[in-house]
C-alpha positions, 0 to 999 in steps of 0.5 A, a space after each residue: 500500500 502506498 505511503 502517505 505523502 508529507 510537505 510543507 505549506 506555507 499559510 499565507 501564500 499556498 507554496 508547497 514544499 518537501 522540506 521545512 524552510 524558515 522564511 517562505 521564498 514566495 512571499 517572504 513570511 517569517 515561520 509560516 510553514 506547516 506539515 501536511 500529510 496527504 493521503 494517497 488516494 486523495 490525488 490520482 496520478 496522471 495517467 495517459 491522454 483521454 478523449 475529452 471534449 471538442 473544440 467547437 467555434 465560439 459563434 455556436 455555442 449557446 449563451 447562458 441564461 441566468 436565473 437572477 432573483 432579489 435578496 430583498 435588500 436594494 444595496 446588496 442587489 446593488 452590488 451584486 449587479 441586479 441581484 443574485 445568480 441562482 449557481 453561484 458562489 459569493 465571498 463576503 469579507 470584512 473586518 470582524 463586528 462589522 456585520 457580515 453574519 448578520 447581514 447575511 443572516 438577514 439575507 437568508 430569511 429573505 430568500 426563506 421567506 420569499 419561498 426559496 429553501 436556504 440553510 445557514 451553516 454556521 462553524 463559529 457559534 451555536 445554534 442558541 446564538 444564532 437563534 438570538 440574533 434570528 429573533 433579534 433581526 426578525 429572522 425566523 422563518 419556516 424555510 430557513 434551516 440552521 445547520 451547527 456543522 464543521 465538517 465538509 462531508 456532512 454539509 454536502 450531505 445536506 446541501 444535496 437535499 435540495 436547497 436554493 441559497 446557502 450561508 457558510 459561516 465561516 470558511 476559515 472554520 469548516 475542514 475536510 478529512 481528506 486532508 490532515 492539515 488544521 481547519 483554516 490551513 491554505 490547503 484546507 479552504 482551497 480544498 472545501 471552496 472547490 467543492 462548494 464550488 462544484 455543489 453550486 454549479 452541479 445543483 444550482 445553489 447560491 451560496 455565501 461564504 463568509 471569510 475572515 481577514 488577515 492583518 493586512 487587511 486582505 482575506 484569509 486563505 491564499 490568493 487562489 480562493 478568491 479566483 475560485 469565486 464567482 463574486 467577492 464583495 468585502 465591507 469597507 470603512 471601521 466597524 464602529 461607523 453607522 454606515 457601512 459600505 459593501 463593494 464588489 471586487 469581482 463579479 463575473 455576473 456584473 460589473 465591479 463599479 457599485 457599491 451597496 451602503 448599509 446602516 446599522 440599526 438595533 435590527 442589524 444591517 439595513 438598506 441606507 436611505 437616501 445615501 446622496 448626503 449621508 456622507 456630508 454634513 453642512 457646516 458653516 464658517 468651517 477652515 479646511 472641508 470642501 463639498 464634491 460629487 463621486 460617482 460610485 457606479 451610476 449612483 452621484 454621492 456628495 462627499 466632504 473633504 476635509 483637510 488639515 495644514 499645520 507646521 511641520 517639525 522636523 520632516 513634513 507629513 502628508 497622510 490621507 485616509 480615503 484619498 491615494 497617498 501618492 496622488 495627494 502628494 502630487 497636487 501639493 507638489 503642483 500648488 508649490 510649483 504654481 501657487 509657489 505656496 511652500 508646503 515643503 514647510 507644513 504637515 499636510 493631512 486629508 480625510 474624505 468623511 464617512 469611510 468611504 474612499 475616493 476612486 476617481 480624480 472628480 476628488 482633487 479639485 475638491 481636496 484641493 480647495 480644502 487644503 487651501 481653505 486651511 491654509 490661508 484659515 478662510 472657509 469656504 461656503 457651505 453650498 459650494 461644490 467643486 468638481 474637477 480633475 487636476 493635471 500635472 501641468 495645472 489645468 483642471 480637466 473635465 469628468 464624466 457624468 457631469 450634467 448628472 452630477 450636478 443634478 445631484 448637487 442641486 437635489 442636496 441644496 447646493 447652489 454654486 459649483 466650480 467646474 471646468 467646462 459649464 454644463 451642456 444641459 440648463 440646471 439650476 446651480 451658479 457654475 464658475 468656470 476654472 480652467 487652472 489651479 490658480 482659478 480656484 482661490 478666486 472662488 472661495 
């Protein structure tokens, strides 16, 4: 009979090796490698070529019609592209306490009550547990089963009765006794999210799986799960927030561009209301905040701006939280260079209010008219908007969905904006033109 084999896996990035190493010469992990016993019938070895499928032309081959029902939350929906895909698998992450059980909890009993058979299984807490949170959240329904269970074969077992939406919570907790390697071991999520991935497919189960992250921020498990997805949706922003936002990191059912904004309640995550403004607060006579229109997929967002210039001692910093670092860095090179203001002198910080970050240049007039606000100590109208890319060169170019985004501003009670070009459509704000950054102190 032939012996089980031995290596070695690194636990942050999946390298396999025969002999231990103290330092992973992949990722460059201290101490990160585990031995793993793999049992000799658990990989079969290749053998001769076998008659498999036919290449056929891409012209003759039918298209996918996807099944697309609603989780009765508009947010998540949102960031699902349309709603959730009957077959597929979804990988939610987050930081913990932010909600992604309860969240998903909520969803459930969504499904459950809307006539779907789902099973919750959740690895981490009791049933007890998760009956009190159903209570709370008023999550009991008939159709919704819970399943207390760590161990794969036995969620397969159930899974193939006959369900139309699953809820694993957590990967990190479930294992496999096909492999020897501990519960949340590299080896060990890629194996079970492989045969999630197949039960989904096979019996067409739409199944959430609930990942935990690592100290940098990512999810954990190796690079290969999150390939193996068919959505990852991860929350953004601190747990201790009253809004959260949920953006998708992949879809291959949907773009990428949306986002979903949650709030929670006493009742746990809920659909935010009238998420335009909820990320501004009008303040009057306030140095170093400015107002600007993000466009988060096809959705206009006002966000504030805020930013502190202050004296330096010793080397000059430049932080931001919600803004790229290295694009801040470079608008203040471009106000010393134009401006000739000496910023080599000041601490400078930017925040971009809410949690939510910026990923888009609509931001940088915005960001820098707060800069300038605190600098020169002068505040800016607390009904202005600024909108606006900003070039190496100093001119200030146009983005996109203008028109769209100033409807939005003028639906807030904003009356002013500062814009690069004036819109092609009649809406009723005040638009000051500024063509180049020396323009913009003109208008604050």
């Amino acid at each position: 009979m032939p012996k089980a084999k031995t290596f070695f896996e690194c636990q942050r990035c999946g390298m396999t090796t025969p002999r231990w190493m103290g330092k992973c010469a992949n990722c460059g992990e201290w101490d990160s490698f585990v031995e793993v016993k793999e049992k000799p019938d658990a990989k079969k070895a290749l053998g001769g070529v076998k008659e498999g499928k036919v290449a056929v032309a891409i012209t003759e081959v039918a298209e996918d019609n996807f099944l697309r029902y609603s989780t009765k939350e508009t947010e998540l929906d949102r960031a699902l592209g349309g709603g959730l895909v009957s077959g597929s698998l979804v990988l939610v992450g987050g930081s913990p306490g932010v909600g992604k059980s309860t969240l998903l909890l909520k969803i459930a009993a969504n499904l459950a009550e809307s006539g779907k058979k789902v099973l919750y299984v959740s690895a981490e807490e009791s049933a007890g547990q998760i009956r009190l949170r159903a209570d709370r959240i008023g999550a009991l329904k008939q159709n919704l089963m819970l399943l207390n269970e760590i161990d794969l074969q036995t969620i397969k077992e159930e899974l193939i009765k006959g369900y139309d939406a699953a809820v694993i919570d957590s990967i990190q907790t479930i294992y496999s006794n096909e492999l020897s390697a501990a519960p949340g071991s590299v080896s060990q999520v890629r194996e079970i999210t492989f045969e999630l991935m197949r039960l989904a497919k096979e019996r067409e189960v739409a199944i959430f799986i609930i990942g935990h992250i690592t100290k940098e921020g990512a999810i954990a498990g190796p690079r290969v799960l999150e390939h193996m997805v068919d959505t990852v949706l991860y929350f953004e922003g601190d747990s201790s927030e009253e809004l959260r936002i949920l953006r998708a990191f992949k879809n291959r059912f949907g773009g990428t561009s949306e986002i979903g904004i949650f709030e929670m309640t006493r009742e746990g995550l809920k659909s935010a209301g009238n998420v335009g403004s909820r990320f501004f607060n009008r303040r009057e006579n306030k140095n170093g905040s400015a107002a600007t229109i993000a466009m988060e997929g096809t959705r206009p967002i006002v966000l504030e701006a805020q930013a502190l210039v202050s004296d330096a001692f010793g080397s000059p910093r430049r932080s931001s939280t919600g803004f790229d670092q290295a694009r801040l860095t470079m608008l203040l090179a471009l106000l010393e260079k134009k401006l000739e203001l000496p910023f080599n002198r000041y601490d400078v910080f930017i925040n971009i209010a809410g949690g939510i970050r910026v990923n888009e240049t609509a931001a940088d007039l915005a960001v820098i008219a707060a800069i300038l606000s605190s600098f020169r100590n002068r505040p800016i109208g607390e009904k202005t908007l600024f909108i606006g890319e900003v070039s190496l060169i100093g001119d200030i170019r146009e983005v996109g969905a203008m028109d769209q985004r100033l409807i939005e501003g003028v639906a807030q009670g904003f009356e002013k904006a500062v814009v690069p070009r004036k819109p092609t459509s009649k809406i009723d704000i005040k638009c000051f033109v500024a063509e180049e950054v020396s323009k913009v102190i003109d208008w604050m």
